[in-house]
VOGU-3710 file (C-alpha; in Angstrom, 3 decimals, decimal comma):
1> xxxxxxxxxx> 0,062/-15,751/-28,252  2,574/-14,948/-30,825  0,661/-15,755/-33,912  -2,244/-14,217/-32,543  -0,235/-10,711/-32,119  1,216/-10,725/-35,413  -2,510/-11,547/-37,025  -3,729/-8,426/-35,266  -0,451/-6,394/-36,372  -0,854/-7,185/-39,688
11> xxxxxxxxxx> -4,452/-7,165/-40,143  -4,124/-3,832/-38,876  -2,152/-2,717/-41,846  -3,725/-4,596/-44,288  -6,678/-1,844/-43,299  -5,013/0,838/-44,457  -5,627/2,515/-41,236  -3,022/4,686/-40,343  -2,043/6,863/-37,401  -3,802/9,870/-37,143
21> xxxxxxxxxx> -1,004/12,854/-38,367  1,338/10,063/-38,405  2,299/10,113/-35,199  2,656/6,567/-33,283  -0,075/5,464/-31,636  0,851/5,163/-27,317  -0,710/2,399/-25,601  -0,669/1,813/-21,716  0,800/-1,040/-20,945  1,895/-3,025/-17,142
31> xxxxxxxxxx> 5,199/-2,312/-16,822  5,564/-5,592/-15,864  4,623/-6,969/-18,894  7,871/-4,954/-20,560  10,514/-6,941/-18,198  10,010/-4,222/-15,667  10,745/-6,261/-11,898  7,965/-4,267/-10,097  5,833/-6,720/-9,005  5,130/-7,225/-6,065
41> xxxxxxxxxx> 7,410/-10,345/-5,854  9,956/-8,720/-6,986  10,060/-10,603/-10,506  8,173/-9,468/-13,962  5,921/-10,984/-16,417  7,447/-9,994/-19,764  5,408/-10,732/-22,931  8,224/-10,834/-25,360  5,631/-11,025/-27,970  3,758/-7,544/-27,008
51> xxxxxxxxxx> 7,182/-6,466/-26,444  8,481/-7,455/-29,799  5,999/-7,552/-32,316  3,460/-5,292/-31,481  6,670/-2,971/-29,510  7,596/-2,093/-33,141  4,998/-0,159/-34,353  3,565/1,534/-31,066  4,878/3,979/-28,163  4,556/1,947/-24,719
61> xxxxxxxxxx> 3,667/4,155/-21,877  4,652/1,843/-18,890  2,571/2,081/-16,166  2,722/0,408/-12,392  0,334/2,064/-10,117  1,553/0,255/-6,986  5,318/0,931/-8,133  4,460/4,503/-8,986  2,438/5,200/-5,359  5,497/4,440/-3,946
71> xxxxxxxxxx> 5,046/0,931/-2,472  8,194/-1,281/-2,333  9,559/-3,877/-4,272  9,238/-6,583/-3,083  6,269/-6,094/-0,919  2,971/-8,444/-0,011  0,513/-9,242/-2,542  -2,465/-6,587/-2,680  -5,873/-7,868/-3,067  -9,073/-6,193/-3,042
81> xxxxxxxxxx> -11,889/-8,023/-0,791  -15,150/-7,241/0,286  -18,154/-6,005/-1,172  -17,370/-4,581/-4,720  -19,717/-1,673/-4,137  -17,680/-0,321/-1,276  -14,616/-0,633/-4,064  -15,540/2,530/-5,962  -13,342/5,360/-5,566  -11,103/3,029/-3,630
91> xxxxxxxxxx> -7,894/4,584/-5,650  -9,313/7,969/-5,277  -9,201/8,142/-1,217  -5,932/6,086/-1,350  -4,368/9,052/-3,169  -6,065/11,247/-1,159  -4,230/9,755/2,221  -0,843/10,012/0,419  1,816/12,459/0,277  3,109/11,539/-3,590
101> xxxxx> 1,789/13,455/-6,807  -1,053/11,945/-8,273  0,455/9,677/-11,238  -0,469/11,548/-14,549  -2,602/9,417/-16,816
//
C-alpha cells in the first residue's frame, strides 16, 4: 500500500500539476483512517501510509458521520439491509428525525 501511495504522490508531481492558486488541495477522509477511535468498536483503522505520505502534501478534512450524528463510541455495528431501492434518501430522513445540525459537507 505504501509503494503504491508514494507512486501516485510522485507521479502527481512529476505532472506538473499544481494546486489551483496554490492553495492545498482538502480531501475527505474516515476519520478512522487518521487514528481517530470512532468506530464503532471503539478502536481505529489508521493508514499510516495515507497519513504519512500522502498527509504531507494535502489538507485532511476528517469525517465520521456516525461519530458526528452523535452516536456513541463504542456502540453496535450499523448495517444497512434490505432492498437497496428503499436505501435512497436513507441519511436524509435519519437527519430529518434528529435534533443535531446537519454535518456541513
Amino acid at each position: 500500500m505504501v509503494d503504491s501511495v508514494k507512486a501516485v504522490v510522485e507521479a502527481w508531481f512529476s505532472s506538473g500539476v499544481r494546486n489551483v492558486g496554490d492553495e492545498t488541495i482538502r480531501v475527505g477522509i474516515s476519520s478512522c483512517l487518521l487514528g481517530n477511535e470512532v468506530r464503532y468498536d471503539g478502536g481505529h483503522k489508521l493508514d499510516r501510509s495515507l497519513r504519512d505520505t500522502l498527509g504531507a502534501f494535502v489538507q485532511w478534512i476528517r469525517v465520521c458521520p456516525e461519530f458526528e450524528y452523535g452516536l456513541p463510541v463504542p456502540r453496535e455495528a450499523l448495517r444497512l439491509v434490505g432492498d437497496p431501492a428503499l436505501r435512497e434518501g436513507f441519511i436524509e430522513r435519519l437527519l430529518a428525525l434528529s435534533h443535531y445540525p446537519k454535518p456541513r459537507v
